[in-house]
C-alpha positions, 0 to 999 in steps of 0.5 A: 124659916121664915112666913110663907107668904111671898109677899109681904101682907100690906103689899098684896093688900095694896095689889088687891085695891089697885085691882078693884079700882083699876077694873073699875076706873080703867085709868091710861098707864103712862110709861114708868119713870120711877122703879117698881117697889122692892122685891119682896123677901122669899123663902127659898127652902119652903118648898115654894120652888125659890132657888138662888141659883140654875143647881140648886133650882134643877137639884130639887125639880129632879127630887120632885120628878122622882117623887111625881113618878112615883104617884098614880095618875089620878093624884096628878088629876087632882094636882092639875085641878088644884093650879088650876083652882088656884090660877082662877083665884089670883088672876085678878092679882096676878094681873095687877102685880105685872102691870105694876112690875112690868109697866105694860099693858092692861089689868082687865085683859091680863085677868082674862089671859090669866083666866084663859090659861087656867082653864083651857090648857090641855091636862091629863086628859089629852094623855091617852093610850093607843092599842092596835092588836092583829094576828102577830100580837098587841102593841100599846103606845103610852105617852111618857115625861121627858123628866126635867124642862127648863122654861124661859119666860117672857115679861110679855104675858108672865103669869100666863106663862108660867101657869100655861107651861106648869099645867101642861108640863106637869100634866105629862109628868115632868118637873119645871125650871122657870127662869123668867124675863128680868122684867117680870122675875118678882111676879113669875116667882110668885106665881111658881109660889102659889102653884106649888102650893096648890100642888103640895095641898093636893098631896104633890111633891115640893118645888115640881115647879122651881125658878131662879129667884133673880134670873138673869141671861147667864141663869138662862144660858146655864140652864140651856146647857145644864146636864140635868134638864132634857127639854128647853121650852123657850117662849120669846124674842128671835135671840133666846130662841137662836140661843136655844137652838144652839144648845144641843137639846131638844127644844120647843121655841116660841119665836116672834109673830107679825100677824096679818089680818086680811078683809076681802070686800065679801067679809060682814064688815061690822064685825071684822072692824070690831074683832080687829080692834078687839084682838089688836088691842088686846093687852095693847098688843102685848099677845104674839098672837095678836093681830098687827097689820091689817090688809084690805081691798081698797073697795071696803077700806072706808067702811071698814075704818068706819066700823074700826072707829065704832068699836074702840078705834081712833084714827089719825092722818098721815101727817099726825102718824109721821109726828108719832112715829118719831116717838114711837120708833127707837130705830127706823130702818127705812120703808119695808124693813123690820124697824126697832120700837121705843120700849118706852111706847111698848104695851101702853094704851092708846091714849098714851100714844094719842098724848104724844099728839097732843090728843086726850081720849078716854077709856073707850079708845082702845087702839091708834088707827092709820092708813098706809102704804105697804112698804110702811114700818108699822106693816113691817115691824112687830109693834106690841103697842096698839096702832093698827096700820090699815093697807089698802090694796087692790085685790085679793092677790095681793092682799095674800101676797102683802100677808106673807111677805110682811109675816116675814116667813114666822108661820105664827099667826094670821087671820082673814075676814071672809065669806068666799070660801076660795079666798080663805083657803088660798090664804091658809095655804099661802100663809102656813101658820101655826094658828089661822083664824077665820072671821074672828079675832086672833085670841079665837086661836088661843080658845078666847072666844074660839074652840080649841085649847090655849097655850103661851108658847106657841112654838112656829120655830122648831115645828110644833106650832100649838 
């Protein structure tokens, strides 16, 4: 057998020190030209969830559930807050490894995403028993694991992921198979490592969570359809997600977002401009979550830019976002379409977009912002890159009505800016969504600054939103 470690010692070292100096320095991160460093050598029988292979990955995860079964609730407790110890411990590290292996968004926010997740995602706690008892008898309603789930993960938010559904599959009762994203298969694996080593330290069972080491769409396709695996929990695109409908099983999918943020000529404007670029920028718009096109009455449209450009935001002319719009557009579909972004552009920092214009900007600028008329790409298409299209509108009708036909019907997300009670609940209804924020950042729906729990997997597709 070989060392444990999952990744070589002089390469975690050199993870460690990027994200100290990354942290501290904050440099842009230009898309990647050259390929990541070699994967490092695993040990796939120690344990640490490894596997070559869909099989072999369920064949273990299964031994594992046995085992989990069989353990009182309170060794699970003290399984659950071992990940989540750990996942606090490695964040900074995580976050570093999949920037550096998926080329996209920003270390600092994936450390808080990291943070998020080991902290806030429902446990054994939200496990309880109800009893009703009258005069024919008691009846008692316990929740009970559904056995085997296999996991498809995005490159988007990797680790997060993989943390976010582990706690809170194996908070249930269940075994995990994680078959990652291509593009994040190196740090996914070893996140799985390091949980289930907490796990093992905390007197839990080998491999409860398992992946495919070198996962690819035919790895997902055999999950889908494996006779061992009763619950498909898909976290991405609009394909994977059909895919996963399609396969008989019980399935909870994550799909696409649009999110719209609506500001009403009532909202404390100061604040909407700074939670707009906070939430819209957030890992260079990387989260679902996060907002993508804000709706404005013409009224406010002006100071409302002006408190966007205060906290972080830099504005451009039309004639400038034509220019970056032949960068950033792999395939344009034309006004009022959902048209194909430059993968290239995907999850980079502003300033990488403003360099397409010749314009150097520092740390400070965190997002792109351009006003635009609502049949404009950008309102339309999901970007996942932090340009924050601006539409001015005429009131607050159509406003709500420019929301919901630009969300495209996901239900995912949406947001409004507001003191006018009316107008808040005229939105939430018409929108329908999974997560409706009301004055603040997307991310509040997620607990980032906000109440409530979090979760990676937000599941608008098949009905269970959060």
């Amino acid at each position: 057998m070989t060392d444990s470690k999952s990744i070589d010692e002089q390469h975690l070292n050199r993870i460690i020190q990027n994200v100290v100096e990354e942290l501290g320095e904050n440099p842009q991160r230009k898309p990647r030209a050259s390929a990541p460093p070699p994967p490092p050598q695993l040990e796939p029988t120690s344990g640490d969830g490894l596997f070559p292979d869909p099989d072999s990955a369920v064949a273990a995860a299964t031994r594992a559930f046995h085992e989990l079964s069989d353990m009182p609730l309170e060794r699970r407790k003290h399984i659950i807050e071992a990940m989540r110890a750990t996942a606090r411990e490695h964040a900074h590290v995580l976050a570093q490894f999949a920037v550096e292996e998926t080329g996209m968004g920003r270390v600092e926010d994936k450390v808080q995403k990291n943070l998020l997740v080991a902290n806030k995602t429902p446990g054994p706690e939200f496990l309880f028993t109800d009893a009703k008892s009258g005069d024919n008898g008691l009846m008692i309603t316990e929740f009970a694991p559904y056995g085997i789930i296999a996991a498809i993960t995005p490159s988007t938010n990797p680790a997060a992921t993989v943390i976010n559904n582990g706690i809170s599959m194996i908070s249930a009762g269940n075994a995990v198979v994680f078959n990652a994203h291509p593009g994040a298969a190196r740090v996914s694996a070893y996140t799985v490592q390091l949980l289930n080593r907490a796990i093992q330290s905390a007197g839990g069972p080998k491999n409860l969570l398992t992946c495919v080491e070198h996962p690819t769409i035919e790895s997902a396709q055999a999950l889908m359809t494996h006779k061992g695996v009763r619950l498909l929990a898909v976290t991405g695109g609009a394909g994977v997600v059909r895919q996963a409908m399609k396969s008989g099983k019980r399935a909870v999918c994550a799909g696409p977002g649009n999110p719209p943020v609506v500001v009403d000529d009532t909202a404390n404007l100061e604040q909407a401009g700074r939670d707009v670029v906070r939430g819209g920028s957030f890992d260079n718009n990387l989260v679902c979550t996060t907002e993508k096109t804000c709706i404005v009455l013409e009224s406010v449209v002006d100071d409302l830019v002006d408190a966007m450009t205060r906290h972080g935001g830099y504005l451009i002319t039309s004639w400038q976002l034509r220019r970056l719009m032949k960068s950033i557009l792999a395939e344009d579909r034309g006004p009022g379409t959902y048209s194909v972004m430059n993968k290239e552009f995907i999850g980079q920092n502003a300033s990488v977009l403003l360099k397409e214009l010749g314009i150097n900007v520092g740390p400070e600028v965190r997002q792109v912002v351009a006003v635009v008329e609502p049949d404009h790409q950008l309102v339309w298409s999901e970007q996942m890159m932090p340009i924050m299209p601006v539409v001015p509108v005429r009131d607050i009708y159509a406003a709500i009505d420019l929301a919901v036909e630009s969300e495209h019907g996901f239900r995912h997300t949406a947001v409004i800016h507001s003191k006018n009670v009316d107008h808040m609940t005229m939105m939430a209804r018409a929108m329908d969504c999974s997560i409706f924020v009301k004055n603040g950042p997307n991310l509040a729906g997620l607990g980032w600054g906000g109440e409530g729990y979090t979760t990676m997997t937000i599941a608008s597709p098949t009905g269970e939103g959060m």
